[in-house]
N, C-alpha and C positions, 0 to 999 in steps of 0.2 A: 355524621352529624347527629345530635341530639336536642332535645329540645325540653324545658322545663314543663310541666305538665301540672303541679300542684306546689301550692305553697302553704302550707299546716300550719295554725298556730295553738297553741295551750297555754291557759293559763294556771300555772303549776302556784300551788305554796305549799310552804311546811310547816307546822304549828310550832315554829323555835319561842315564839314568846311564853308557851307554858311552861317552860324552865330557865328563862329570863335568858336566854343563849341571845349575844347577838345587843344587849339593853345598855344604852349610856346616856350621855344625861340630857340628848335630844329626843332617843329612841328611846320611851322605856318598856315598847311591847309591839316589838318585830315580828315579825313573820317570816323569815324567810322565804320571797317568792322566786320565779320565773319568768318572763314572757315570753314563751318557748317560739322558736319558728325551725319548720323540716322545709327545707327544698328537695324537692324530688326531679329527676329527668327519667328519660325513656329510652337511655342509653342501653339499660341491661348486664349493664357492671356491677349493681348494688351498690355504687358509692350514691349517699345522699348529702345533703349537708347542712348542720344543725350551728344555729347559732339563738342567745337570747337575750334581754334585759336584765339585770337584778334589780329588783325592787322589797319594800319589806314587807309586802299586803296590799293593802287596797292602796289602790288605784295601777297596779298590776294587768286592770282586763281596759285602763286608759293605753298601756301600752301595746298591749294585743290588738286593740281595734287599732295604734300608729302602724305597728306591722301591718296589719291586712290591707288600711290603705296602700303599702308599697306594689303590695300585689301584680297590676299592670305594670308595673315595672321587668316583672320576672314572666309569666306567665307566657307560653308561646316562644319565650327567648330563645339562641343557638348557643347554647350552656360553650359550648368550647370557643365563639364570640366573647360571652360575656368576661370569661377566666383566662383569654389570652391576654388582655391588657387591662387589667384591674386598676390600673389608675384609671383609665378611661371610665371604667364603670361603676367606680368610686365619686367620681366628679359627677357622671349623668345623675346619681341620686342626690346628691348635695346642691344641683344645679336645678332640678324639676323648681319652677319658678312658684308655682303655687303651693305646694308643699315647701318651701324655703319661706312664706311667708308666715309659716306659724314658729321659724326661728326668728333670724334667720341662723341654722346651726347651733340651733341651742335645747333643750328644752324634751320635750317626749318623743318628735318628731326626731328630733338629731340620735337622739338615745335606740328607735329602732333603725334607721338607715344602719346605725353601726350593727343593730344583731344579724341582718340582711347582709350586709356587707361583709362581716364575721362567718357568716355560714356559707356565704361564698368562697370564700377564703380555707375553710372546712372538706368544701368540695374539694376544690385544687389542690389542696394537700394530699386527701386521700387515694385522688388521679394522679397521684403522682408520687403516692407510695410512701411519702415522708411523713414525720411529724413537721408541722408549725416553722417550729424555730430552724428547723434544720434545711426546710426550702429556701424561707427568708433568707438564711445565712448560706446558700451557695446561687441567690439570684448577683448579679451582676452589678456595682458601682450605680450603672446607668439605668441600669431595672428599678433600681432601690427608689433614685433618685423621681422615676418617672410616675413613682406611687403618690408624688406629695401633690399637694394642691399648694401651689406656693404664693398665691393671691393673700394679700395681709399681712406676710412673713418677709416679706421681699427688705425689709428696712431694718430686718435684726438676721434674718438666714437667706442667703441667696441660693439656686441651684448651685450654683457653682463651687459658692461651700461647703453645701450638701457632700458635693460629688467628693472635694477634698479627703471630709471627713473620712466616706464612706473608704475611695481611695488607699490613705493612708492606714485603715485597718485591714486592707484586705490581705498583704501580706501574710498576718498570722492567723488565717483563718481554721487552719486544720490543725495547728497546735493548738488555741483555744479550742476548738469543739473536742480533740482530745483530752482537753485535760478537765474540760465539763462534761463528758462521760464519766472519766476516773475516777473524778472528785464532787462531782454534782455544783449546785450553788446553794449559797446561806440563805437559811430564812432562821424567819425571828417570828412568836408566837405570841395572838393576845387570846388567846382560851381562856387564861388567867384573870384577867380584865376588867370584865362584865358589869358595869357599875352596880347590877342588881345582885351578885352575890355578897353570898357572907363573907367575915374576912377569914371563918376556917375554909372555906372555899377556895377562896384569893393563898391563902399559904399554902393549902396540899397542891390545889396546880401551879405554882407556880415552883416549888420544888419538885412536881412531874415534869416541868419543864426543863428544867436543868437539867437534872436524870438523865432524859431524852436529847442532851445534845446542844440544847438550846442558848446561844449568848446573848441573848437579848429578848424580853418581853413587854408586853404594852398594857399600861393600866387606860380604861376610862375615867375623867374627869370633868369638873365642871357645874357640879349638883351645890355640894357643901364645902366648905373648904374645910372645914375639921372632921370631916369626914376623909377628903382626900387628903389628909396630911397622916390621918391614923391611916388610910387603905398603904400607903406608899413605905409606913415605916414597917407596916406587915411585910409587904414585899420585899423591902431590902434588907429586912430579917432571914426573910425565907432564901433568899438567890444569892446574897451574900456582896461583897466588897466587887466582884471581877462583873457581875452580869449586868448587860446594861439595861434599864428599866426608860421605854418611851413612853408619854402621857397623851391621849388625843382628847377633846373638848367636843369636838363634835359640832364646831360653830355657837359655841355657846355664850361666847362671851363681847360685848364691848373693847377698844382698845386700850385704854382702861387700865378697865378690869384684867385684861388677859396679864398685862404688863406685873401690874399691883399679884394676882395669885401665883404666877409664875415665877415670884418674887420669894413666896411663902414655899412653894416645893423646889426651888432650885436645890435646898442644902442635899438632898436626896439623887441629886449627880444625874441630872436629867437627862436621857439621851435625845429625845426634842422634843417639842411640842406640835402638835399637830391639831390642823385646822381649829386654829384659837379665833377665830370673827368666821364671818361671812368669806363664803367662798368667793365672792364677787370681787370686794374689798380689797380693792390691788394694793393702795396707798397702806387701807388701815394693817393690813400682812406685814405692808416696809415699813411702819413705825413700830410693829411686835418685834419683828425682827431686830431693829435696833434698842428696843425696851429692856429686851430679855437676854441679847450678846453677853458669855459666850454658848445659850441654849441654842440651838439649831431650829427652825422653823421648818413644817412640812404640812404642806397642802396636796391637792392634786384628783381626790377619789370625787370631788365634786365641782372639778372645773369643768364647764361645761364646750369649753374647744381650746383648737391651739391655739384660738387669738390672744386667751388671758391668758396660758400658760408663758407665750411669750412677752406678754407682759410683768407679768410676776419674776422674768427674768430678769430684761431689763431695769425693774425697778429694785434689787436685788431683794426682793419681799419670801424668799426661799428659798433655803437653804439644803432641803431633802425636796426633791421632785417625784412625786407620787402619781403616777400613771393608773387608769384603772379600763380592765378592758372590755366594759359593757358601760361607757358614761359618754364617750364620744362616738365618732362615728366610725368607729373599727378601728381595724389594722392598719390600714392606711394612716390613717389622723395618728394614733399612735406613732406612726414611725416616724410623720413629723415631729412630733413632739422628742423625742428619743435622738432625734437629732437638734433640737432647739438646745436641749439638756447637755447635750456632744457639744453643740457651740459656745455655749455658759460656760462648761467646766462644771457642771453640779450632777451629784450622784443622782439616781433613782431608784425609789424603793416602792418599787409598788403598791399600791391597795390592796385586799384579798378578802379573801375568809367567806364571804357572803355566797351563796349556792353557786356553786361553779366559779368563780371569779380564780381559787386557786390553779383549779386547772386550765384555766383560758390565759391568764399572764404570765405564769412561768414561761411559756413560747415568746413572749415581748421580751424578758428581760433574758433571759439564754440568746434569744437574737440578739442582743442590744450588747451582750458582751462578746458573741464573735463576730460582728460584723459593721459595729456603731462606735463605742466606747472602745472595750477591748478591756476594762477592767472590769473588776469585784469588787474595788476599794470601799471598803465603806459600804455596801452594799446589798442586802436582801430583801425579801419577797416575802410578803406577809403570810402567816400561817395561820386557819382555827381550823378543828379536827373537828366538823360539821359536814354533815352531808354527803359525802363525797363519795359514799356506798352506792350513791343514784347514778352515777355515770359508766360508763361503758370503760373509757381509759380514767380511772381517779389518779389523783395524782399520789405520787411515791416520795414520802419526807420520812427520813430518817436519819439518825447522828445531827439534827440538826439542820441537815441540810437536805433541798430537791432534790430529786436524780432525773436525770432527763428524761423524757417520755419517749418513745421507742415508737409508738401506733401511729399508723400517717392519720392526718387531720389535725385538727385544732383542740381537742379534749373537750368541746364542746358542746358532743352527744349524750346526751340523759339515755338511761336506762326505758323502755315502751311500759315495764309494767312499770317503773314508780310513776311516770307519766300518768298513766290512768288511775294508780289509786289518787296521787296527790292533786288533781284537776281539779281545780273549784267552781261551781260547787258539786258537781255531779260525780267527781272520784270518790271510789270507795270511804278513803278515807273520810271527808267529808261528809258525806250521807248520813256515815253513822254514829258521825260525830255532832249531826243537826237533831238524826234520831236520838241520842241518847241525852240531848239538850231541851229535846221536845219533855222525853217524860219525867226528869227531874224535873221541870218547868209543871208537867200535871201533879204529879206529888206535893209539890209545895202547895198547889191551891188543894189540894184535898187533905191537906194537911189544916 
């Protein structure tokens, strides 16, 4: 038996906003953060297990103190209890009744249960030798099914559909994971993006892009619309007639509006539009959606459970389902959703790009295609070539596409020294980033 003994948190960022990395036309000065958390036991295996939040700056060390609350939850625990039935102890954190009050399941609270839940799930992987995706994808119909919380779901997905689903793909388990070894799975890049670059910037990445493999890239929009009519005709200069070009808003707009602009960039052969209102905004999503037909509508990196997701189903208000896997509350919530998406008939394309998020969702959708859906159609995993030097297993894109991760765990793990230089504000880097801010600041008054 073993028992948890600490739970570490850090508050990591990276100064992405000083070269606009990351900027659109809600963000226009990101940070790329962290809210890192270590679970450690007293096993004496060396496995630990890391999971985190993304956020893009401040309010970063609001999510480190939701983690530290979880604390008593872990602390003292029988680590081989807690990871033998991880629905179970996916449900005891989602259920702690006073902590459910500052949801309920919603919010900065729901956001760390999932990094806790996540680094749980990090553990058990690496006790057991695997990557992520590849445990998920040889647990059992009934394992899968016993991971959901199926309270709220029960009127659009039952267990028992679940199990169907789950069921009917289990057959071709070992020929997909075969052939996603071989062949890896598609992603699609928004490097290129950035609403804060220039457009010579916008045309050499985006013909890096191609270059590299790449069929599909994602402008941000939302700011100007003569702006983004000139950004889009750069890019489909640069990429050509065959690549497809996605546009995200970034919740920018009225329904409206999204309808009326969406209107101005369609001739540009849209491949969707993404989070055009409020994430909330079930209805005003299924009026875009029908605004802008035959544009594809995609949400998802800022819903905040499965209850909207399955509502956005139902109402058919999306038509790309974008999962993101530091926004809910883990692995878990995820795989209901992965299966709400299984019951709709609607692809999923995950969120990404933002510190770690590439490496923590390629395992969601690599599971989702051997052991959920069973296809690729239509379908990749977002890609920006940020950060990803900080982690222990980074992930591996090339020709375009993922290739599967090999390392047991979740990809979860940061690197101990970027950890300490990028901690704010006492890492390295920040220190002498305050010092070198202090004495420009004296020069100008003695100027």
């Amino acid at each position: 038996m073993s028992t948890i003994i600490a739970v570490e948190t850090s508050d990591v960022r990276f100064p992405t906003s000083r070269e606009l990395d990351g900027s659109d036309a809600m963000n226009s000065d990101p940070d790329y953060s962290a809210a890192y958390v270590r679970v450690v036991s007293d096993s004496g295996d060396g496995h630990e297990g890391h999971g985190f939040v993304f956020t893009i700056g401040r309010g970063n060390d609001v999510e480190t103190a939701a983690i530290t609350a979880l604390t008593p939850h872990l602390l003292g625990r029988n680590v081989e209890e807690l990871l033998a039935d991880m629905g179970a102890t996916y449900k005891e954190f989602i259920n702690d009744s006073q902590l459910r009050w500052l949801g309920p399941e919603k919010g900065a609270m729901h956001m760390a249960i999932g990094a806790v839940v996540n680094a749980l799930w990090d553990l058990k992987a690496k006790r057991a030798g695997l990557p992520l995706w590849q445990l998920l994808g040889t647990m059992s119909p009934e394992e899968l099914v016993n991971l959901v919380d199926f309270r709220y779901l029960s009127d659009a997905l039952t267990p028992g559909e679940a199990l169907e689903i789950l069921s009917r793909a289990e057959p071709g388990r070992e020929e997909r994971t075969a052939a996603l070894l071989a062949g890896g799975y598609p992603g699609y890049t928004t490097s290129p993006g950035w609403l804060g670059y220039s457009d010579e910037k916008l045309d050499r990445l985006a013909r890096e892009a191609v270059a590299a493999g790449f069929k599909q890239i994602k402008l941000k929009v939302g700011a100007i619309l003569a702006d983004d009519v000139r950004r889009l005709r750069t890019a489909r200069a640069a990429v050509g007639p065959d690549i497809k070009i996605a546009v995200d808003a970034n919740q920018r707009w009225d329904v409206a509006e999204a309808i009326e602009w969406m209107g101005q960039l369609a001739p540009f052969d849209i491949a969707w539009i993404e989070e055009p209102t409020s994430p909330d905004d079930i209805l005003g999503h299924a009026a875009i959606a029908r605004g802008v037909a035959p544009i594809p509508v995609a949400t998802g990196e800022h819903v905040q459970n499965r209850v909207v997701f399955k509502q956005l189903l139902q109402a058919k208000a999306l038509q790309v389902l974008q999962i993101d896997a530091a926004r809910v509350g883990g692995v878990n919530e995820n795989v209901a959703i992965l299966l709400l998406a299984a019951k709709f008939g609607v692809r999923v394309c995950p969120h990404a790009g933002g510190v770690g998020l590439c490496e923590a969702v390629q395992h969601l959708s690599m599971f989702d295609y051997v052991a959920v859906s069973g296809s690729m159609d239509g379908r990749m995993i977002e890609f920006v070539d940020h950060l990803h030097e900080h982690f222990v297993t980074p992930v591996e894109v090339h020709g375009g596409q993922y290739w599967p991760p090999s390392a047991p765990g979740a990809g979860s793990e940061m690197r101990p020294a970027s950890i300490a230089e990028f901690t704010f504000p006492r890492g390295r880097f920040w220190r002498e980033d305050a010092q070198a801010q202090a004495a420009q600041d004296a020069g100008k008054v003695l100027v």
